[in-house]
N, C-alpha and C positions, 0 to 999 in steps of 0.2 A: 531466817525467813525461808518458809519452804516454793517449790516454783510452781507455776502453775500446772504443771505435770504432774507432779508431786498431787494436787489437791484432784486434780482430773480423776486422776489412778483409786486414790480413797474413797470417791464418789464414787465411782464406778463398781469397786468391790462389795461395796456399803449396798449396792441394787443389787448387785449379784445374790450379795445373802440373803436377802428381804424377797428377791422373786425369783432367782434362780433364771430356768429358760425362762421365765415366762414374761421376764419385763418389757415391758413398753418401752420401744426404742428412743421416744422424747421424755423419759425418767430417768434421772442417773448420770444422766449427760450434763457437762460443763464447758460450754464456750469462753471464750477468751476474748471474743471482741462481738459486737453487737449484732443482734439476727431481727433487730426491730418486729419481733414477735410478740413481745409479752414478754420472752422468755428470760431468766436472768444471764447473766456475763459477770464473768470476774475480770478484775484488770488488779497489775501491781503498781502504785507509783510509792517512789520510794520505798518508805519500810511501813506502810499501809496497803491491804489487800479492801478490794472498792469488791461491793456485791451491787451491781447497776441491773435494773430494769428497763428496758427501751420498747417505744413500738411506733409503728411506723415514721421513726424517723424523731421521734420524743423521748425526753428522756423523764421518769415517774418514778422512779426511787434510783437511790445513791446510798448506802450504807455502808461508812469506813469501818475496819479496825486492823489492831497489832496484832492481833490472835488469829492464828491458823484455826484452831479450833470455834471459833465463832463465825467464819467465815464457811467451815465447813457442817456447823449445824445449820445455819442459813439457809444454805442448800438443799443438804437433806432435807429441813422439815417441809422444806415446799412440797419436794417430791413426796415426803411421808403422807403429807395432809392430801394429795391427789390421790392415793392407794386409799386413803381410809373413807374420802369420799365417797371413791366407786364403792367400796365394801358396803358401805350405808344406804348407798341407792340400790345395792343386790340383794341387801338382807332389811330393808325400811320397817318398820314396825308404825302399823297406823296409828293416829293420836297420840305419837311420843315424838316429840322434838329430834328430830334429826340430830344434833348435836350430842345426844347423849351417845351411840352407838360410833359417831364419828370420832369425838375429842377422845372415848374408849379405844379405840381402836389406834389413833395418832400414837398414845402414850405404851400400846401392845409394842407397837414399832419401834417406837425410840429407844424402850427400854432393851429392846433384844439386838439394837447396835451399840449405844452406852447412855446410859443411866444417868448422867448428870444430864444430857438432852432432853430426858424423858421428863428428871427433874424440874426441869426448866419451861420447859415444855407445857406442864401440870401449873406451873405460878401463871403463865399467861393466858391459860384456859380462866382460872380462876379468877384472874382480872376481865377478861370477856366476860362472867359468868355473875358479877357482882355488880358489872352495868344492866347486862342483858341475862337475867336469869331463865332457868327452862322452860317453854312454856309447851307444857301438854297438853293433848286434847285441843288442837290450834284446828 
């Protein structure tokens, strides 16, 4: 089981590559205990790592697992999908569905940290995309 230091440090490096100077000091960052912001937090109980969302004083997701590695795309994708956002509200193309430049860009990211995220990434888009297909020219 790696510590929370350990996962801190990964995130942290994982922004570094993705913005270099230029990152957002609230991107890339991992707390350890609640900042009732919205923002996530990790806690370890036993041999499960918790991805907890809180805000003012609420708690609105709890997501366990055993895997380092799912705890730390967790993360990531949050922060990736907030970069691909802004990208999309800088570059919007009228009468095309926000999403297609968006989920574009998520999966530009993922894949240039690792490839099974990106992976992964692409099957959940797809399930968003099979309820709620694109709609252009909205």
């Amino acid at each position: 089981m790696k510590s929370i230091e350990y996962i801190q440090k990964e995130v942290a490096l994982i922004g570094e590559a993705l913005c270099g100077e230029s990152k957002p000091a609230y991107l890339f960052s991992v707390a350890s205990s609640p900042t009732h912001s919205g923002a996530p937090h990790i806690e370890i109980a036993g041999d499960e790592y918790h991805f907890v969302v809180t805000e003012r004083g609420s708690e609105f997701e709890r997501r366990k697992t055993k895997d380092v590695d799912d705890i730390l795309y967790w993360l990531v994708e949050g922060d990736v999908g907030d970069l691909a956002r802004s990208c999309e509200l800088k570059n919007r193309v009228e009468a095309q569905d926000s999403r297609r430049l968006w989920f574009q860009k998520e999966l530009e990211l993922l894949n240039a940290v690792n490839r099974g995220w990106a992976k992964r990434k692409e099957a959940e888009q797809k399930q968003v995309l099979n309820e709620h297909p694109f709609r252009d020219s909205i």
